[in-house]
C-alpha positions in Angstrom: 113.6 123.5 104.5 110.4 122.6 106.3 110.4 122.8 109.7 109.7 119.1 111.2 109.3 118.2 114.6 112.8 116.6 115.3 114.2 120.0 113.8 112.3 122.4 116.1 113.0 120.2 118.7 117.2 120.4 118.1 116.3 123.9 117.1 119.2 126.1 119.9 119.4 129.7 120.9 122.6 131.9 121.9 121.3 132.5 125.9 121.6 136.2 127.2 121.3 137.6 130.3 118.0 136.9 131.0 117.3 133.6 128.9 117.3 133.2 125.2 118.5 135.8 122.4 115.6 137.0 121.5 116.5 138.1 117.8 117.2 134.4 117.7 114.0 133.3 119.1 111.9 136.0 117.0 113.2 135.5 113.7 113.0 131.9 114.3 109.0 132.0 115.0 109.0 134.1 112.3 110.2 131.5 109.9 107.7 128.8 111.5 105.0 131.2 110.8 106.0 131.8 106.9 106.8 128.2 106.6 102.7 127.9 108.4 101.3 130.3 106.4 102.7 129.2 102.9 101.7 125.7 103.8 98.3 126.8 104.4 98.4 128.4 101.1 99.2 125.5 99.4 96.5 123.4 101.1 93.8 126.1 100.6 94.8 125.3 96.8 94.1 121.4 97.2 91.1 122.1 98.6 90.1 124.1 95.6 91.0 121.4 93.1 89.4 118.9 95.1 86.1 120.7 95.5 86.5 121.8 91.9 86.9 117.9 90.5 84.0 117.2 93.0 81.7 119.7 91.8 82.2 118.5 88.0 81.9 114.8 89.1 78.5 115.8 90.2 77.6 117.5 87.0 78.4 114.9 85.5 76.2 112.6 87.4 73.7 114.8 87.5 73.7 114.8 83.7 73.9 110.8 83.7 70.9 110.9 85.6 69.0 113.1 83.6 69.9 111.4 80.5 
């Protein structure tokens, strides 16, 4: 499930002596971070398409042109 911001916001930690659990509060960043990174991912592969469809659209007007 994707982390939005009313769910990081509600997002609660067991407290321990000295604040929050940390195992809670690391694996917890660590999820944001995959959920970040694999986002990311997927946006690095739009971009790809996108400049891929651009790049032909200009061949193709380039080849209009010529013609």
């Amino acid at each position: 499930m994707a982390s939005e911001p009313k769910n990081i916001q509600e997002q609660g930690f067991r407290s321990s002596l000295f604040g929050f659990d940390k195992n809670d509060v690391l694996a917890y960043m660590n999820t944001l971070a995959n959920e970040a990174q694999q986002q990311e991912l997927e946006y690095q592969q739009k971009l790809q398409a996108l400049q891929a469809r651009i790049d032909a659209l200009g061949s193709e007007h380039s080849g209009a042109d010529a013609q």
